[in-house]
C-alpha positions as CSV (number, residue, x, y, z in Angstrom):
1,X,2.5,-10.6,-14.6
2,X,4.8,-11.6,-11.8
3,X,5.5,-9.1,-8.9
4,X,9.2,-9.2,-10.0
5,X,7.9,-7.8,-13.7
6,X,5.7,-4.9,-11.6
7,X,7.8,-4.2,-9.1
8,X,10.7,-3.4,-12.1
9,X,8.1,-1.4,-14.2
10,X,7.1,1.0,-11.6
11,X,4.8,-0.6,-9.6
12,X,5.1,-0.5,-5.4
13,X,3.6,-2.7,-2.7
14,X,0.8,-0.6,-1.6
15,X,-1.3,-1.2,1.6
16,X,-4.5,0.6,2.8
17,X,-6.2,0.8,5.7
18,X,-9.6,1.2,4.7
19,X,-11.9,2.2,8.1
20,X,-15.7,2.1,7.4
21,X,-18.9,2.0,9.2
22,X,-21.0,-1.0,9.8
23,X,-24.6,-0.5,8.1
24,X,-26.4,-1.8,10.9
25,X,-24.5,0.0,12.9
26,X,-23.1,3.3,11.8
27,X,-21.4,4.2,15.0
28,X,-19.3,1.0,15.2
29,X,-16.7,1.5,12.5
30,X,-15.0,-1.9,11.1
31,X,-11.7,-2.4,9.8
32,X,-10.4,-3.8,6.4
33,X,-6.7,-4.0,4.8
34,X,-6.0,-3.9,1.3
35,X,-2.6,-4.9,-0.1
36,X,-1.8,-4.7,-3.5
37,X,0.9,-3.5,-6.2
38,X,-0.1,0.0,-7.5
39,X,1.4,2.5,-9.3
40,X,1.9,6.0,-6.9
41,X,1.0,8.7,-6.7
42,X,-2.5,7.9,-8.7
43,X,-2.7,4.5,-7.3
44,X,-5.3,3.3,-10.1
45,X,-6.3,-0.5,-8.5
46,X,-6.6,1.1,-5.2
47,X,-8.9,3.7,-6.9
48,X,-10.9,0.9,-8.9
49,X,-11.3,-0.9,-5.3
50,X,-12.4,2.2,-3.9
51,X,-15.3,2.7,-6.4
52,X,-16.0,-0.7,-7.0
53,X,-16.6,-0.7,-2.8
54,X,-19.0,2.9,-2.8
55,X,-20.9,0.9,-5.5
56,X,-21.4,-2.4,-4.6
57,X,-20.9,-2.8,-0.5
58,X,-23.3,-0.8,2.0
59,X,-20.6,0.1,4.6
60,X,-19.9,3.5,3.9
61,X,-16.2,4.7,3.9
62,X,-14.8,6.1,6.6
63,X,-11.1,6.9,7.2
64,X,-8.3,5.1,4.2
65,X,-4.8,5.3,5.1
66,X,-2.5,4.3,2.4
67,X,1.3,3.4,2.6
68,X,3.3,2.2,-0.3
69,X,7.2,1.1,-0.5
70,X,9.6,0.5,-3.7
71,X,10.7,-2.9,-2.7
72,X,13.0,-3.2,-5.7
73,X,15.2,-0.1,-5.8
74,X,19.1,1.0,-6.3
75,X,21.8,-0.4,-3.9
76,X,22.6,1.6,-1.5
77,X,26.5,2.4,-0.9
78,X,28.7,3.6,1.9
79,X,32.2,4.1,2.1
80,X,34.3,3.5,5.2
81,X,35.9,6.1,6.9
82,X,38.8,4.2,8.1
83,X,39.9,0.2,9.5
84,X,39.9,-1.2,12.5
85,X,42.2,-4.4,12.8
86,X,42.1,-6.9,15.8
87,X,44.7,-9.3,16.2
C-alpha cells in the first residue's frame, strides 16, 4: 500500500529510538533509528522489529524511545476576532 492508503486507515509515522549495547562492548551503548508507519497505541511492526531484533542480533536492548505523529488529520479552523485595514 501507499503511505497515503496507511496514513488514511489509521496508520501514523512512527519513529524509535532504539539504544542498545555493543556485544563486544557492553558498556559502550550504540544508537539505531527506526522509522516506520505503525498503528498506536500497540504499534505491531515496531513490535515484530523488536522481536525479530532480541532474536536474531546480539546487541542487547537498551533504552527505545518511540514518537509517532498523524500526518494526515482534520483541518484545523480559526475564526477572526476582528479586521485590520491599511490603506
Amino acid at each position: 500500500m501507499s503511505s497515503l492508503q496507511l496514513q488514511l486507515l489509521g496508520h501514523r509515522l512512527t519513529t524509535a529510538e532504539i539504544i542498545y549495547r555493543l556485544p563486544d562492548h557492553p558498556r559502550l551503548l550504540q544508537t539505531f533509528v527506526w522509522q516506520a508507519y505503525d498503528l498506536a497505541p500497540r504499534y505491531p511492526a515496531l513490535t515484530k522489529f523488536l522481536r525479530f531484533w532480541e532474536q536474531h542480533i546480539e546487541g542487547a536492548l537498551h533504552i527505545v524511545r518511540v514518537a509517532s505523529a498523524a500526518l494526515v488529520k482534520p483541518a484545523e479552523f480559526r475564526y477572526a476576532k476582528g479586521e485590520l485595514y491599511l490603506h
